[in-house]
Structure formats: structure tokens, C-alpha cells
C-alpha positions as CSV (number, residue, x, y, z in Angstrom):
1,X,-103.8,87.5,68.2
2,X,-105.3,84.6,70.1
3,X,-106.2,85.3,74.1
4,X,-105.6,82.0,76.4
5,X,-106.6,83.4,79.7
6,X,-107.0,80.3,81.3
7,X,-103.8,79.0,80.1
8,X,-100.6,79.2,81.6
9,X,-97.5,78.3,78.9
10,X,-94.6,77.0,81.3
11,X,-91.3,75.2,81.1
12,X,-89.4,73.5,83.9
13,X,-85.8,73.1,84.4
14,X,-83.1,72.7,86.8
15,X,-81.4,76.1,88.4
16,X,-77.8,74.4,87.2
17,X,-79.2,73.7,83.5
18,X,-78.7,76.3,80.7
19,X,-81.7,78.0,80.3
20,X,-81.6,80.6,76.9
21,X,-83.0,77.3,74.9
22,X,-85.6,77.2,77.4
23,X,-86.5,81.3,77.2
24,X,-85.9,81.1,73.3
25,X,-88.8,78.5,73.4
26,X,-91.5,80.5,75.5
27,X,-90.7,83.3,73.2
28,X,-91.6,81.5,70.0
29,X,-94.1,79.6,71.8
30,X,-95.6,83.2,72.4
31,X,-95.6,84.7,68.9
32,X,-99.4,85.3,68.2
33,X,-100.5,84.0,71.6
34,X,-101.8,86.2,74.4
35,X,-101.4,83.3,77.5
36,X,-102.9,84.1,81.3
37,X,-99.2,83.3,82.1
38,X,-96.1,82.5,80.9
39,X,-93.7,80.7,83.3
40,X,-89.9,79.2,83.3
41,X,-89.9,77.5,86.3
42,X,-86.0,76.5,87.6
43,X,-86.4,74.4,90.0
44,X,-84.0,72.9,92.8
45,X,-84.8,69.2,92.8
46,X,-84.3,68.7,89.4
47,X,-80.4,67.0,89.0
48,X,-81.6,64.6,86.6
49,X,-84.0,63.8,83.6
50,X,-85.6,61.3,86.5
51,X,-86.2,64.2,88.9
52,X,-87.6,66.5,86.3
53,X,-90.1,63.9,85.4
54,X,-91.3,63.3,89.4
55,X,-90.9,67.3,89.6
56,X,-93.5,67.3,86.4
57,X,-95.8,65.4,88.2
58,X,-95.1,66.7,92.2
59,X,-94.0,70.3,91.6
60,X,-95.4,71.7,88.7
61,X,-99.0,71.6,89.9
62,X,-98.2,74.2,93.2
63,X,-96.7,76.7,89.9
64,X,-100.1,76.7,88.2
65,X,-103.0,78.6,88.5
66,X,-104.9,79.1,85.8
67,X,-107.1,76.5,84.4
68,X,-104.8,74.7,81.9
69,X,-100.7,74.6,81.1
70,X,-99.3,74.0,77.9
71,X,-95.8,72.5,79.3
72,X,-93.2,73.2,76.6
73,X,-89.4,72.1,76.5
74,X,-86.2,73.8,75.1
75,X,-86.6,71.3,71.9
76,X,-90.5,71.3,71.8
77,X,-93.1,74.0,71.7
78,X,-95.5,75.8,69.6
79,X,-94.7,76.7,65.9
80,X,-98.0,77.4,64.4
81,X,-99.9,79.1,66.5
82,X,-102.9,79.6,63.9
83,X,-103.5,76.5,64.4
84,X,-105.0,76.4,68.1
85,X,-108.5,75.4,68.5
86,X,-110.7,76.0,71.6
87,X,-112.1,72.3,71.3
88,X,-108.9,71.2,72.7
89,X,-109.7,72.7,76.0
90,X,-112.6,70.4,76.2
91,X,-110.0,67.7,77.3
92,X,-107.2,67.2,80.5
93,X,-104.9,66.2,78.4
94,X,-103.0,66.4,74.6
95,X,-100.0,64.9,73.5
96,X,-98.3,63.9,70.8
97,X,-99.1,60.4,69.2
98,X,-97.1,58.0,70.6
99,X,-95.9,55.0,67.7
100,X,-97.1,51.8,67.5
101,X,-95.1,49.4,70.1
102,X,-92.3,46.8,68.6
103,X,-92.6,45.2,72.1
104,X,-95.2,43.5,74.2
105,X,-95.4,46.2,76.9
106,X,-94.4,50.1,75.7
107,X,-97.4,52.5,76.0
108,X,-100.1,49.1,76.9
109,X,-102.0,50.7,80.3
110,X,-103.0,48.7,83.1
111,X,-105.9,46.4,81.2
112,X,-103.2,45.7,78.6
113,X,-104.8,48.6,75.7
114,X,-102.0,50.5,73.7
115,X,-102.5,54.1,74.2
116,X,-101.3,55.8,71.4
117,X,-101.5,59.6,73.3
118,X,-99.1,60.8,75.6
119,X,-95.7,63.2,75.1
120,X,-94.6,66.0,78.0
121,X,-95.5,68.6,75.2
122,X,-98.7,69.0,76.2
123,X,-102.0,70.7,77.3
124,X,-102.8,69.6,81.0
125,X,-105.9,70.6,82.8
126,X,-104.9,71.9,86.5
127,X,-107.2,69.0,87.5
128,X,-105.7,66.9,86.0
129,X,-102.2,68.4,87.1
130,X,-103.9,68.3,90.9
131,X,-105.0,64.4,90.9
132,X,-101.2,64.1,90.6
133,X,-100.5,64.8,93.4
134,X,-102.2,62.0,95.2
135,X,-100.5,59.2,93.3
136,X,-97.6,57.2,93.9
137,X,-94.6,57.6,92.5
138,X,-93.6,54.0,90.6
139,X,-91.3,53.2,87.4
140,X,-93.1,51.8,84.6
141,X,-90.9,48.8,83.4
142,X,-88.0,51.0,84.8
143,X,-88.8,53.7,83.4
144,X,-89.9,56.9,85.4
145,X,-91.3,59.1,82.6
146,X,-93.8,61.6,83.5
147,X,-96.0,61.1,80.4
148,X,-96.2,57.6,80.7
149,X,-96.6,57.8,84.1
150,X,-99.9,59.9,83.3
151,X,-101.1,59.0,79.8
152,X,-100.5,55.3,79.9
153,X,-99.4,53.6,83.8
154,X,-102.0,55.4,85.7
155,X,-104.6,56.7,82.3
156,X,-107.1,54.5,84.5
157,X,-106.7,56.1,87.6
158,X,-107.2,59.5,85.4
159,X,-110.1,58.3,84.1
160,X,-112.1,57.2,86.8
161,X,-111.8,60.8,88.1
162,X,-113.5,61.5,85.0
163,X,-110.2,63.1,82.8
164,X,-110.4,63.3,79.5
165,X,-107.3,62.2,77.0
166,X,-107.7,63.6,73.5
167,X,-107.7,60.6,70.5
168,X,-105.7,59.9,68.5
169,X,-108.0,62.2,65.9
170,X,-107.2,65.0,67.7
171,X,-103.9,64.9,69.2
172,X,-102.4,64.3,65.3
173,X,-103.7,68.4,65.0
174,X,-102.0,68.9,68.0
175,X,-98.6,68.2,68.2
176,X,-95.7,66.0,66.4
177,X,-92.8,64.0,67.9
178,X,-92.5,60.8,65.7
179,X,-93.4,60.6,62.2
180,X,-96.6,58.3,62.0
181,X,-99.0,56.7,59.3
182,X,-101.7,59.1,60.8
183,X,-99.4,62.7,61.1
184,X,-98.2,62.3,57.9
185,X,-98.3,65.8,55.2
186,X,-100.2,67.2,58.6
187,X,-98.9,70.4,60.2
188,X,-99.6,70.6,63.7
189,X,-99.7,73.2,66.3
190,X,-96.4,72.1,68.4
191,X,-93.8,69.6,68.3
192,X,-91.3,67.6,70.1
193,X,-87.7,67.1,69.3
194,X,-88.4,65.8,65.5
């Protein structure tokens, strides 16, 4: 059994959104994982996919007090759980790998450098969750997605407050939404709707 004290594994929903999937998830997500908390958190302002993205970055920090989340979602969470290594918790945030753009703006931050690590199934430090808070809530080429929002439109902000984003060497251990060059034959420790 692995002990995560300082980790609290949460999902977020809406209190009109069907929420078994949800609880089926932290339950598998929990299988060989002792966590400092486990969390579904149904939430009133969430209507939409657009309000559970704001409520990601405006809400979800007040729920957390331990020293890191692993947010998970009713078609993404942990499946090997053997797999976790503490050297992860040496960064603010792990995603998934995000794909190579076939446009001349998806995941390009604001000096114009493709980020290739983002995904809302990830490990967040509450610091990270925290600096959040004091940001402004803007679309990113119309889009208002919470891991974009951290990982690539504001990753500068993030940085200069001296966050750390796992590479692109690390987050391919970590988890798995699209099938990439670099994730190929590798089995991670969560995944996201694949």
C-alpha cells in the first residue's frame, strides 16, 4: 500500500450531474493508495463544462488542504497505482502530454513556445491551486479550459511565482490522454478518456 498524506485525490461535479461514474472512479483511483483525503466535491455553480472549468480554477482551491490534489474525472483517473513515484511531488503540476499542434496557436503560451504538458487529470500543488485564485478569468482563443488556462495561457505567470511543470520526460510516466510518438508501448500511472 502506498501512503499519500499530503495528497488529497478529488473530483468535481455539478449537484444535477450523475455522480456513480464519478464515485466508481475515486474508488479505483484508491485501490492500493492510502490518500490524506479523498474528496467528490458537487458543487452548485457548475451548469456547464465552462463553469466546471472556472470552478477548477476558483473553487477547488477553498476544498483542499493538504499539500497536493490529484484531480481525477469520471473518464480519467488512476489505473496503476504501482506506478507512483515520490519524484513527482517535486513539481506543481503533471499532466498528460498534450499532441503536437496542427494549428498556429493550440497549446503555444504567451512567448509563442508549444507546451506540450497540461490535461485536468492531474497532480496540483495547493500553491499552485492558491496563485489561482488571483488571476483573471480570460478565454484562450475562445476557449475557457482550465488546463490551458494553467499549463499553457498563464504557464508564465505560474512560473515567475516559481511553479514547477513536469516535462515532457516525466509527464509520459504519468498519465495518458492522446496516443503520442513519446507514450507509445508506455504504461502510465493514470489516464484520460483514451
Amino acid at each position: 500500500m502506498i501512503t499519500l498524506n499530503n495528497v488529497t485525490l478529488v473530483a468535481v461535479t455539478g449537484i444535477d450531474y450523475q455522480t456513480e461514474e464519478h464515485k466508481k472512479a475515486l474508488e479505483i483511483s484508491c485501490l492500493g493508495i492510502k490518500f490524506g483525503d479523498v474528496k467528490l466535491l458537487q458543487l452548485e455553480s457548475i451548469k456547464d463544462i465552462n463553469s466546471w472549468n472556472k470552478a477548477i480554477i476558483y473553487e477547488l482551491p477553498h476544498h483542499i488542504t493538504t499539500d497536493y490534489c490529484i484531480l481525477i474525472h469520471a473518464d480519467g483517473y488512476i489505473i496503476n497505482p504501482r506506478l507512483w513515484q515520490d519524484s513527482w511531488l517535486d513539481y506543481d503540476y503533471i499532466g498528460a502530454p498534450f499532441p503536437l499542434p496542427k494549428d498556429d496557436f493550440s497549446y503555444r503560451d504567451a512567448h509563442g513556445k508549444i507546451q506540450r504538458v497540461g490535461n485536468s487529470v492531474s497532480l496540483r500543488s495547493k500553491r499552485l491551486l492558491d496563485l489561482g485564485l488571483t488571476l483573471e478569468w480570460q478565454p484562450f482563443h475562445g476557449f475557457y479550459n482550465e488546463d490551458g488556462f494553467i499549463s499553457v495561457n498563464n504557464r508564465h505567470i505560474y512560473e515567475e511565482n516559481g511553479m514547477k511543470f513536469a516535462p515532457l520526460e516525466v509527464a509520459i510516466h504519468f498519465s495518458k490522454e492522446h496516443e503520442i510518438e513519446e507514450n507509445r508501448n508506455i504504461k502510465t500511472f493514470a489516464f484520460h478518456s483514451l
